[in-house]
N, C-alpha and C positions, 0 to 999 in steps of 0.2 A: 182733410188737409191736402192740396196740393203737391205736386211735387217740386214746384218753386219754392213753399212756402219748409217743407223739409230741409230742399236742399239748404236753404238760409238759416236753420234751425239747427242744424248740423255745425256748421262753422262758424256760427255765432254773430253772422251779418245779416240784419233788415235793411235791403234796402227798399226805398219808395217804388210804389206802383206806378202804372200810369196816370189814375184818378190824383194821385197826391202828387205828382209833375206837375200835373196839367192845372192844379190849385195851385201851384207856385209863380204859374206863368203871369209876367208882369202885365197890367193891365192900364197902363199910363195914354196910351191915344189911342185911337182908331183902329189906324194900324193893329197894336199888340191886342184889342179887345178881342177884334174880328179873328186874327191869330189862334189864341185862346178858346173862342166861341167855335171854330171848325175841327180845330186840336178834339176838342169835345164831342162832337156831333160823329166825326169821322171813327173815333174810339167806340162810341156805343152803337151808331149806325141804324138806331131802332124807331124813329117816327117817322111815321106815315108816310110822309111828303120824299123821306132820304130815298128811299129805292128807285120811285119813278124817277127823279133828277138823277141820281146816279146812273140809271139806265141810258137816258138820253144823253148825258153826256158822255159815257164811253162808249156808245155804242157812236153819235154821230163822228167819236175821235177816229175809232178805229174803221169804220166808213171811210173818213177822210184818208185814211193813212192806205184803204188797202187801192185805194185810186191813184194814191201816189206811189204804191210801189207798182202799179200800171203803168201809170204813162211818163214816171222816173226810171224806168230801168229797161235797159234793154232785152233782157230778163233775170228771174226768180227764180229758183231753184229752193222750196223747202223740202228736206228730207227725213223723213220718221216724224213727223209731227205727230204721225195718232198714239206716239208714246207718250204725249203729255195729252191729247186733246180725249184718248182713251182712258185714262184717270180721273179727268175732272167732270168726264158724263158718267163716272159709273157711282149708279145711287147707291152702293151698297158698298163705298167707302168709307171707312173711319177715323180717317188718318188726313193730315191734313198734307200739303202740296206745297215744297220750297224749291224754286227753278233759281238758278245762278245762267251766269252767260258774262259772256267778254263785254268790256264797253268803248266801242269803237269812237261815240260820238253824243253831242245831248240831245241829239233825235232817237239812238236809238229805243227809249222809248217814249211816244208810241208806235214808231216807224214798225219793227220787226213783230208788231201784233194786230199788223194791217194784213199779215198771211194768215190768221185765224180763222177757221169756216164761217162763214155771214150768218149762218143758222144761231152760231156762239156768242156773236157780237154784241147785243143787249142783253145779253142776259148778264146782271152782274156776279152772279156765284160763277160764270164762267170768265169771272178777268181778274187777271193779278190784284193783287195791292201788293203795291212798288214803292220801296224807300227811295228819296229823288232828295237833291241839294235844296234845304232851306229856301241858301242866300241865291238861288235863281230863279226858282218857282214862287213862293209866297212871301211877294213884294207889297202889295197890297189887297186890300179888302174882295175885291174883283177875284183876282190870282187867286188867291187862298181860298175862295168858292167853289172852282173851277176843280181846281188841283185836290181839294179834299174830295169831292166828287164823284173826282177821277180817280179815287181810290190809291191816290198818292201819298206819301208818308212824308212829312216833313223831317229832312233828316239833318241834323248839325254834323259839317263835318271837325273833325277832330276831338266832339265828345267823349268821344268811347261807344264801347259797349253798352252802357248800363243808361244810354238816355230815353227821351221820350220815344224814338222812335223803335229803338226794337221792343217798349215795352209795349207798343202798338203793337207792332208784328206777332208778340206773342199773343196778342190778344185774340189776332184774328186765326191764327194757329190752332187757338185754343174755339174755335169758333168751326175748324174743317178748312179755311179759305185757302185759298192760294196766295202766296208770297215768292215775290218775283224779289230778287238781289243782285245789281250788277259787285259782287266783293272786289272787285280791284278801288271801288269807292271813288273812281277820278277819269277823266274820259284818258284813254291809251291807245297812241296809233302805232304804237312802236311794234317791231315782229315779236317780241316777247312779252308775256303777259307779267302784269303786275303781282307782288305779294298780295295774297286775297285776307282783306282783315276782320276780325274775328266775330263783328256785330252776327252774320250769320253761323259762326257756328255754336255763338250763345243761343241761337234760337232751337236749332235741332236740339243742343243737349236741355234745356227749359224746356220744350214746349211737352204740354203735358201729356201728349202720344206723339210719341217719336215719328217727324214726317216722312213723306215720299221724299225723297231727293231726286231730281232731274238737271243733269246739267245740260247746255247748249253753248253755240258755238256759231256766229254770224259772220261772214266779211264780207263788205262795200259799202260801209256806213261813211266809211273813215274819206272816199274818193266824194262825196257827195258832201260829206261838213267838215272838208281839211279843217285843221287846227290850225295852221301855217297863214290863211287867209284872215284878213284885217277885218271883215265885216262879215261876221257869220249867220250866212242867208243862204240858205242848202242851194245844190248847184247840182240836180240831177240831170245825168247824160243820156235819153231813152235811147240814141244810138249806140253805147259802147258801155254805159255800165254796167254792173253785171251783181246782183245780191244772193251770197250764197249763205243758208240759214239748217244747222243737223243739229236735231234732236238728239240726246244719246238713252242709253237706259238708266235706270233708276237706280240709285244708290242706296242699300237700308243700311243705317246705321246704328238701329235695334241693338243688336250683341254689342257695340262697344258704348254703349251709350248704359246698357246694362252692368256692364265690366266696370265701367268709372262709376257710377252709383254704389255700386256693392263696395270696390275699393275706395271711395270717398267717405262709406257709414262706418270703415275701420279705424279712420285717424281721427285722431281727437286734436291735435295742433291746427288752429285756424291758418299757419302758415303754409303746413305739410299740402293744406285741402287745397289752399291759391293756389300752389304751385301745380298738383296735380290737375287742377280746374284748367293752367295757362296752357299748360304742355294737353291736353286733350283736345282745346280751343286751336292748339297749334296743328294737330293729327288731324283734325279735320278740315281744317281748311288747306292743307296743304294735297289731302284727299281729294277735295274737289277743284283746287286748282290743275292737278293731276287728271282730272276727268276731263274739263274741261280743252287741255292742251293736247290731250289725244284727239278729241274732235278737232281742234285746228289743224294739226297732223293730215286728216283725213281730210278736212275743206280745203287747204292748200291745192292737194292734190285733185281733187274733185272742180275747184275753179278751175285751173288751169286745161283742163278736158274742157269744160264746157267752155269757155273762151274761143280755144281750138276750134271745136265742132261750129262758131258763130261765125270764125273768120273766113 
């Protein structure tokens, strides 16, 4: 048995997997078939033909994107990268890989994974799979090819937690992979970062080895795709912009992930357990929003020197 399948057995809630979603998914035109049919493909990820397409397509994305943060920026600055790119080469991992990061903008990804070493770029055990807005990305038949591919999660916003996409996420969790999650779930150019909601911190406390956490922390997305602008067609400056992108270290959340297990097999009220389940979902994301805003702390100050040192 699982430790999903416990934790639900314990509080006395089944809910639907991803296979019995993904059977639910309406199948009336084209559109929804095609929807449905990648929903599927991207979930199981195992014929023949998925890997070479998914190579080529992330690999020519992040091609494309690390050209643009060339000859878009007037410079780059990533910092501690080998804290995540030193996890996801080490073959003697067990544990799977959830990075968070601010979202400046609907470039940043795959903008901020155009600084990944080109050695890493086709390979797809070396690229996120990233929860992304539905209603932007898989519009049509086309889109939805691309976007599953690219190892993007079609995500509804205002679901919840419990939809098809984090039951993806867990899948591939449950798989070693890497999962990338912007939690503020909405692009933010404002100086303070948004409540981070809770779709990621169901997946730490699910996934069936509690993962690596990495946060990150990027600015100059926000100067290149204002929000403010009526027609949004990126606007890089290679004289004067400047993309400043820190790694942080790793968060295990092991012990507390352990503490709410053991404390959630003592209560026997289905209410006691939700409540206990909300307030942990609450601890930990407000953990990594906490991780995260100390990296801004640092980038603030860090842009600003490098700026200086240009002018």
């Amino acid at each position: 048995m699982t430790d999903r399948e416990e934790l639900d057995q314990i509080s006395g809630v089944f809910r639907p997997g991803a296979e019995e979603l993904i059977d639910r998914l309406p199948r009336s035109t084209w559109q929804k078939r095609s929807y449905a049919y990648w929903a599927d493909k991207q979930l199981r990820a195992a014929d023949s033909w998925w890997r070479p397409l998914s190579s080529a397509v992330v690999g020519t994305t992040t091609l494309v994107m690390s050209l643009f943060l060339k000859l878009g920026f007037r410079k780059v600055v990533v910092e501690d990268l080998h804290k995540l790119t030193d996890v996801l080469k080490d073959d003697k991992r067990t544990r799977p890989v959830i990075t968070v990061a601010n979202h400046q903008s609907t470039m940043d990804d795959p903008a901020i994974w155009g600084a990944m070493p080109a050695r890493m770029r086709w390979n797809p055990d070396y690229t996120r799979w990233t929860l992304g807005a539905r209603e932007l990305l898989y519009m049509n038949p086309f889109m939805n090819a691309f976007f599953a591919l690219g190892q993007t999660i079609p995500t509804v916003r205002g679901d919840g937690i419990y939809q098809l996409a984090v039951e993806i996420g867990l899948r591939k969790l449950k798989e070693n992979k890497w999962v990338h999650v912007f939690p503020e779930a909405k692009v933010n150019q404002e100086n303070e970062l948004l409540r981070f909601k809770w779709g990621v911190s169901r997946m730490i406390m699910e996934a069936e080895r509690t993962p690596i956490v990495i946060p990150m922390f990027f600015n100059g997305m926000k100067e290149v795709l204002p929000l403010k602008q009526k027609v949004r067609v990126p606007r890089p400056n290679p004289f004067k912009s400047v993309l400043y992108m820190k790694v942080g270290d790793s968060i295990d959340f092991s012990q507390q992930i352990e503490q709410w297990k053991a404390a959630r097999a003592r209560l026997s009220s289905a209410e006691e357990i939700a409540q206990l389940d909300e307030q942990v979902r609450i601890n930990i994301a407000d953990r990594l929003r906490c991780s995260v805003d100390q990296l801004k702390r640092v980038a603030v100050v860090r842009q600003t020197e490098i700026e200086k040192e240009l002018d």
